[in-house]
KOLBA-989169 format. One line per field, with one value per residue (C-alpha): x, y, z; residue number from 1; residue in one letter. Coordinates in steps of 0.5 Angstrom, whole numbers. Each point is the difference from the previous one (the first is absolute). Layout:
REM residues N
xx	c(X, ...);
yy	c(Y, ...);
zz	c(Z, ...);
pos	c(NUM, ...);
code	c(a, ...);
This chain:
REM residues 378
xx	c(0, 2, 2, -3, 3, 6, -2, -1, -4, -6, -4, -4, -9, -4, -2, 4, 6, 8, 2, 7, 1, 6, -1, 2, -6, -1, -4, 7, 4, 1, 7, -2, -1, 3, -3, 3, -2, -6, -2, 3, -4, -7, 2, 0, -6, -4, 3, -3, -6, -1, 2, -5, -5, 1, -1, -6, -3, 3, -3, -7, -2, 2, 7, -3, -6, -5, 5, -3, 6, -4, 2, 8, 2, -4, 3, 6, -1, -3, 7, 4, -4, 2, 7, 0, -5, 4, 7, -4, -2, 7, 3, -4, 0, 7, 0, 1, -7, -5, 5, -3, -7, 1, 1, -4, -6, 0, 3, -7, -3, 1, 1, -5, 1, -3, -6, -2, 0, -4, -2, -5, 5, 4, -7, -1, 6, -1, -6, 1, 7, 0, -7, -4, 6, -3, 6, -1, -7, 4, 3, -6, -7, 0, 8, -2, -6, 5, 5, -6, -2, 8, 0, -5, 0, 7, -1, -5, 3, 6, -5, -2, 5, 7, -4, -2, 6, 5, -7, -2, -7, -3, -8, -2, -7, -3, -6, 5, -6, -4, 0, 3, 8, 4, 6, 6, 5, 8, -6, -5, -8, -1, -6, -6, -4, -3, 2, -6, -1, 2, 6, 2, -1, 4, 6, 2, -1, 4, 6, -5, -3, 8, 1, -6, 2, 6, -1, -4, 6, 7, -5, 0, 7, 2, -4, 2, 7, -1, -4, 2, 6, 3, 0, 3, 6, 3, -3, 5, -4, 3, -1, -6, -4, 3, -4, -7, 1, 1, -5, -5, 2, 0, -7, -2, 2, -2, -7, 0, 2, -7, -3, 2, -1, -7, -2, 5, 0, 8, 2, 7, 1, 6, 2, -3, 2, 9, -1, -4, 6, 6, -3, -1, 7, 2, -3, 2, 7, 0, -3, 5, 5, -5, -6, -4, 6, -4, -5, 6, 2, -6, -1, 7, -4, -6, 5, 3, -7, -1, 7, -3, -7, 3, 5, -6, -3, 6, 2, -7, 4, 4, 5, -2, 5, 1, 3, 7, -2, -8, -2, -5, -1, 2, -1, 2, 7, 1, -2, 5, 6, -2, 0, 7, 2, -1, 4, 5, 0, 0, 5, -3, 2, -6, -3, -1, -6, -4, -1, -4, -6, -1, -2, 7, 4, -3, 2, 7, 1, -2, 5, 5, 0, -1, 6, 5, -3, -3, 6, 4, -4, 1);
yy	c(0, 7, 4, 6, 6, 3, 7, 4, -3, 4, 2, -4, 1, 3, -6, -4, -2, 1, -6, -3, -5, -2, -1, -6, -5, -4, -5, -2, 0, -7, -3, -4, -8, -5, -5, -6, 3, 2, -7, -3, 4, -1, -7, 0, 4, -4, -7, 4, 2, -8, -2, 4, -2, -8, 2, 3, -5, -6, 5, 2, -7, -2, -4, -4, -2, 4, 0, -5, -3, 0, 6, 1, 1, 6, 3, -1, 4, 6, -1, 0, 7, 3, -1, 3, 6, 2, -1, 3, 6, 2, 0, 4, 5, 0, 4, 8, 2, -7, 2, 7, -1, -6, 4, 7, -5, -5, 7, 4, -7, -1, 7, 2, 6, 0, -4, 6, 4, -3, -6, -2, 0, -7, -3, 3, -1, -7, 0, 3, -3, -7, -1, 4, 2, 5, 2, -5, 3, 5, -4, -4, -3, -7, 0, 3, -5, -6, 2, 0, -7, -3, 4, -2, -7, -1, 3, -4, -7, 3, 1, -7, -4, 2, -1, -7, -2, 2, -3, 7, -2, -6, -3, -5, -4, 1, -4, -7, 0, 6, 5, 4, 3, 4, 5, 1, 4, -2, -6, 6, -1, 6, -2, -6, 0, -4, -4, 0, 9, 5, 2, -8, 0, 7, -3, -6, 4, 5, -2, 0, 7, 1, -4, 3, 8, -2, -3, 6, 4, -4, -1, 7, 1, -7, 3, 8, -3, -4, 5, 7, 3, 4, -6, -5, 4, 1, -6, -7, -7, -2, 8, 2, -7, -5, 3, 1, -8, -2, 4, -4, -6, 0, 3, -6, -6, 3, 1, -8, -3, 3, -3, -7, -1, 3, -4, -4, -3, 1, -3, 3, 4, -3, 3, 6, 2, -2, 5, 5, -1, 0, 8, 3, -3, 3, 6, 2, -1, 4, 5, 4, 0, 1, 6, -2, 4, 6, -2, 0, 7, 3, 2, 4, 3, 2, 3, 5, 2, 1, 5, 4, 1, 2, 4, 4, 1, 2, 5, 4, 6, 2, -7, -2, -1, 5, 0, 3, 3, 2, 0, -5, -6, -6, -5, 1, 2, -7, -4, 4, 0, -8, -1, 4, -4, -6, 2, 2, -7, -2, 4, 2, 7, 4, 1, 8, -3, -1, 8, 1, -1, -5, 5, 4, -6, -1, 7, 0, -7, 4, 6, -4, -4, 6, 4, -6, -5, 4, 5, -5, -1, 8);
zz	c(0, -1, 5, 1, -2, 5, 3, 7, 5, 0, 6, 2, -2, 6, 4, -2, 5, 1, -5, 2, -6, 2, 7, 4, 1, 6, -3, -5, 5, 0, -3, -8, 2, -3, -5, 4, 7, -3, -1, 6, 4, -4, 1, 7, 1, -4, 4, 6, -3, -2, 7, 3, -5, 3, 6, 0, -4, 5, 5, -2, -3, 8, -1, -7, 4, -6, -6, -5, -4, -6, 0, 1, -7, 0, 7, -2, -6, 5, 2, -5, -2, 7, -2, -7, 2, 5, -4, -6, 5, 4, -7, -3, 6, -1, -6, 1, -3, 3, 8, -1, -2, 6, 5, -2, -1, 6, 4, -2, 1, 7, 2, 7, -2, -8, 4, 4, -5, -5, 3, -6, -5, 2, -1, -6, -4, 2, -3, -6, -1, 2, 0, -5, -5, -2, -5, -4, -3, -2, -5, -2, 3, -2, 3, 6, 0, -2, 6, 6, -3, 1, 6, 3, -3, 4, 6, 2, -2, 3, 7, -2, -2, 5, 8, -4, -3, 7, 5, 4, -4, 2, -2, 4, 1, 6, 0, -4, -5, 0, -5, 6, -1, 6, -2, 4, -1, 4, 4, 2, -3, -3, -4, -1, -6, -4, -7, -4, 3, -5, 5, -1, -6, -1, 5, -4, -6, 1, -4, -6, -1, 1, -6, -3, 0, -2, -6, -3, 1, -2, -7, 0, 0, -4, -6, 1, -1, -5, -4, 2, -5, 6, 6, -6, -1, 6, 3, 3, 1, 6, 2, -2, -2, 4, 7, -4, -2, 6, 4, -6, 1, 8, -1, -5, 3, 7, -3, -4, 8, 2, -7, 0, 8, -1, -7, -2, 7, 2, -8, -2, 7, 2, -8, 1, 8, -3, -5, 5, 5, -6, -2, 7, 2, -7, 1, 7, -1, -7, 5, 2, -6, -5, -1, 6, 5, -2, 5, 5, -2, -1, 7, 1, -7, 6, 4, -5, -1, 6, 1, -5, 3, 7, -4, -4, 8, 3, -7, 0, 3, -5, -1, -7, -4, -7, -6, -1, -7, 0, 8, -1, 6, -2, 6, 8, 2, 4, -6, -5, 4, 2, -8, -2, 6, -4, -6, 5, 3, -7, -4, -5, 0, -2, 7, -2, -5, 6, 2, -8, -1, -7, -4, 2, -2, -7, 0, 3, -4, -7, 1, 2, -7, -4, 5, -1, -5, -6, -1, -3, -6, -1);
pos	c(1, 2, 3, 4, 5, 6, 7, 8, 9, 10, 11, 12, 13, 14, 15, 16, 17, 18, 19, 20, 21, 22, 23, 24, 25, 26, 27, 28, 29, 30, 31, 32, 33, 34, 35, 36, 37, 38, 39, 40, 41, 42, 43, 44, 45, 46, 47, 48, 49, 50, 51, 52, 53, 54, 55, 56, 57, 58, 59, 60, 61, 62, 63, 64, 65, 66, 67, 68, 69, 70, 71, 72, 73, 74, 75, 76, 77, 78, 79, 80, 81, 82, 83, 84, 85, 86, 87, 88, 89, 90, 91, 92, 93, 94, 95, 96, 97, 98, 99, 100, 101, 102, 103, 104, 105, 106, 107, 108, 109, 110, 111, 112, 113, 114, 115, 116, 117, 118, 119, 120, 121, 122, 123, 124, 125, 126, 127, 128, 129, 130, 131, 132, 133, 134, 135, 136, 137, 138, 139, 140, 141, 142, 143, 144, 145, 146, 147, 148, 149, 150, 151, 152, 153, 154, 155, 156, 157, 158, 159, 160, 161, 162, 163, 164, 165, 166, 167, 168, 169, 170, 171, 172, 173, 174, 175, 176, 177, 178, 179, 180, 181, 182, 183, 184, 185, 186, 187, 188, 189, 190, 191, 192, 193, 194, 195, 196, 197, 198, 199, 200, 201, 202, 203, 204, 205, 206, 207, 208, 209, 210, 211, 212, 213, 214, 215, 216, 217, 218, 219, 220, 221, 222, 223, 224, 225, 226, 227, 228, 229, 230, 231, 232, 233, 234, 235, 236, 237, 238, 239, 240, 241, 242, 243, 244, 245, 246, 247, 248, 249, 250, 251, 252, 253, 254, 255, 256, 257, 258, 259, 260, 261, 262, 263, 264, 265, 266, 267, 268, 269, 270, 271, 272, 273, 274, 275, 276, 277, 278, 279, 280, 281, 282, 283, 284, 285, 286, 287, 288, 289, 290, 291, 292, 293, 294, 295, 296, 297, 298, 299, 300, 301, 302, 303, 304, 305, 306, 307, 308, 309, 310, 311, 312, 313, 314, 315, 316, 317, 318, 319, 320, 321, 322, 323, 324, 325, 326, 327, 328, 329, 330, 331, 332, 333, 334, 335, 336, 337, 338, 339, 340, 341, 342, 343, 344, 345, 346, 347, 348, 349, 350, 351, 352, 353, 354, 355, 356, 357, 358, 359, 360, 361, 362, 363, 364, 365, 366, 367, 368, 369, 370, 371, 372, 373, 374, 375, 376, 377, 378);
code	c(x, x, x, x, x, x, x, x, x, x, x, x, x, x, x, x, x, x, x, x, x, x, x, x, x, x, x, x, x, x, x, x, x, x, x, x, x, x, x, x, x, x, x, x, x, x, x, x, x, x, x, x, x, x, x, x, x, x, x, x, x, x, x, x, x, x, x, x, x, x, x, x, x, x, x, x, x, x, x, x, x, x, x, x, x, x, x, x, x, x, x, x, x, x, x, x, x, x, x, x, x, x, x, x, x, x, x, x, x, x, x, x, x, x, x, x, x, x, x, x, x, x, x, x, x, x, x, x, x, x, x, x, x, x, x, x, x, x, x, x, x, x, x, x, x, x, x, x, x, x, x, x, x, x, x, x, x, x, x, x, x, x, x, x, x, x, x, x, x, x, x, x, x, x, x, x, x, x, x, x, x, x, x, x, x, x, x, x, x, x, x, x, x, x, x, x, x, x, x, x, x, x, x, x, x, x, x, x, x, x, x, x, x, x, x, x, x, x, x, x, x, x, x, x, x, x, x, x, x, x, x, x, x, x, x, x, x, x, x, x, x, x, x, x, x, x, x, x, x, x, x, x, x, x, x, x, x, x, x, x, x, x, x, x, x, x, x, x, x, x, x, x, x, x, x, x, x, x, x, x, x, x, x, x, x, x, x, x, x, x, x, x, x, x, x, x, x, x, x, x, x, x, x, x, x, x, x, x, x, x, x, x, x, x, x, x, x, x, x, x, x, x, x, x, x, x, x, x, x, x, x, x, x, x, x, x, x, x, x, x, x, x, x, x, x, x, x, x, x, x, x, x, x, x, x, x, x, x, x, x, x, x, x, x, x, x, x, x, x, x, x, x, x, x, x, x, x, x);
């Protein structure tokens, strides 16, 4: 890119703050981390996270006692994914940028002090960022239609499937031979309900409707992928469409285990129930190198959000950053020198760039091409 012409600093707009761009930022301070002891300490984060995660299961299935063996290929495919998400997550946070957007995000995430001044905006971001991601319907209605059914999908056959599979969740007859069924979470009752109710009929279909939502979406995004030019172009199979095609097969073969136990009285289960665990053990280790990381990374995403809102509220005095070249605000004063932090952490060398305005950057880029450039051709 094109430096932006060198010439005296100018004064700065009014209401725009004293800027320093070449000031000493704290949150840099940090000296580079190698690769290998990047990896090396990722590695063992990611063995204590693993370790932790047995012993809950060993604990909360009350030593073994509620764990289903039929299971163990799935829980130890959780732990596997315990490990690579947290290896994937201290790796990734140890870049310069993503250690920034960490510590500014999860700061203003849990800050006492951000809650006492806008105690609705965590509930509201998580709302709108997590749950609704109503970003997406800015770009198209049938995507954001398409995401709220995979989210919704696998959100809940995640509630479903992970107390099972390390025994926390247990359904139990009460009655020996009756209809009636008890729950009991670590061995406490939690709820009795009958099996042939609307309630039971939904707790031992629950994993079905997940299938059911999800279907629709990962179809949505499967056919956009093969028929939308700008999607195929930059598009990778096992990127973009391995994680689609997985999440189809789980559903499908999940949905085929309920249809032959109903009407094909158990014909071709023991086929259908290899194939439903082989793709969820597949898909939960492909987790955390693949596509799905962004669901890991998307709340440090909801805490960046939030640094900004808090920012705005604190700036209404006065504080809101203006450009160098026209006056007009750009963003808050915090969320900018954050931004030339990062290309500082980066060295990108166009920290400066930030203090413009997007129209004073096609500006200055285009003088800067007639001043240097088009000359020569006179």
């Amino acid at each position: 890119m094109t430096e932006p012409p060198q010439t005296a600093e100018p004064t700065p707009p009014p209401g725009g703050p004293a800027r320093t761009p070449g000031a000493t930022d704290p949150a840099a301070a940090d000296p580079p981390q190698s690769p290998g002891a990047v990896r090396r300490r990722a590695s063992l984060v990611g063995a204590v996270v693993s370790a932790l995660l047995v012993v809950a299961i060993v604990l909360g299935s009350r030593l073994l006692r509620d764990f289903d063996s039929a299971l163990l290929p799935y829980a130890v495919a959780t732990v596997f994914l315990a490990f690579g998400v947290a290896y994937r997550y201290t790796v990734w946070i140890s870049a310069p940028g993503a250690r920034r957007l960490f510590r500014k995000g999860w700061g203003s995430f849990f800050s006492v002090a951000n809650f006492r001044s806008a105690p609705t905006a965590l509930p509201r971001m998580i709302a709108t960022y997590l749950g609704f991601q109503k970003f997406l319907g800015a770009r198209s209605h049938a995507r954001w239609a398409a995401h709220q059914l995979i989210f919704w999908g696998c959100l809940l056959a995640a509630a479903i499937t992970f107390p099972l599979t390390w025994g926390w969740f247990t359904f139990t007859s009460s009655t020996g031979a009756g209809p009636g069924y008890e729950m009991r979470i670590w061995g406490f009752k939690i709820l009795g309900f009958d099996s042939l109710s609307v309630l039971g009929w939904l707790m031992f279909h629950g994993l079905d409707i997940a299938a059911v939502l999800v279907i629709p979406g990962a179809g949505y995004f499967l056919w956009r992928r093969m028929k939308d030019r700008g999607a195929i172009t930059g598009q990778r199979f096992a990127y973009d469409l391995v994680p689609l095609l997985a999440l189809i097969v789980i559903s499908v073969t999940g949905l085929l285990l309920t249809f032959s136990s109903i009407f094909l009285h158990g014909g071709g289960y023991e086929f259908l129930a290899v194939l439903h665990m082989v793709s969820v053990v597949f898909t939960l280790i492909y987790i955390p190198f693949g596509k799905f990381f962004h669901i890991v990374q998307r709340p440090a995403a909801v805490g960046m959000q939030l640094f900004k809102y808090t920012s705005s509220r604190k700036d209404e005095g006065g504080e809101v950053f203006a450009c160098r070249r026209c006056g007009r605000p750009i963003d808050t004063a915090p969320y900018v020198e954050n931004l030339q932090g990062t290309m500082r952490d980066l060295d990108l060398g166009f920290a400066d760039w930030a203090e413009y305005c997007p129209r004073c950057k096609r500006v200055l880029r285009g003088t800067a091409y007639l001043d240097h450039v088009k000359k020569g051709f006179k």
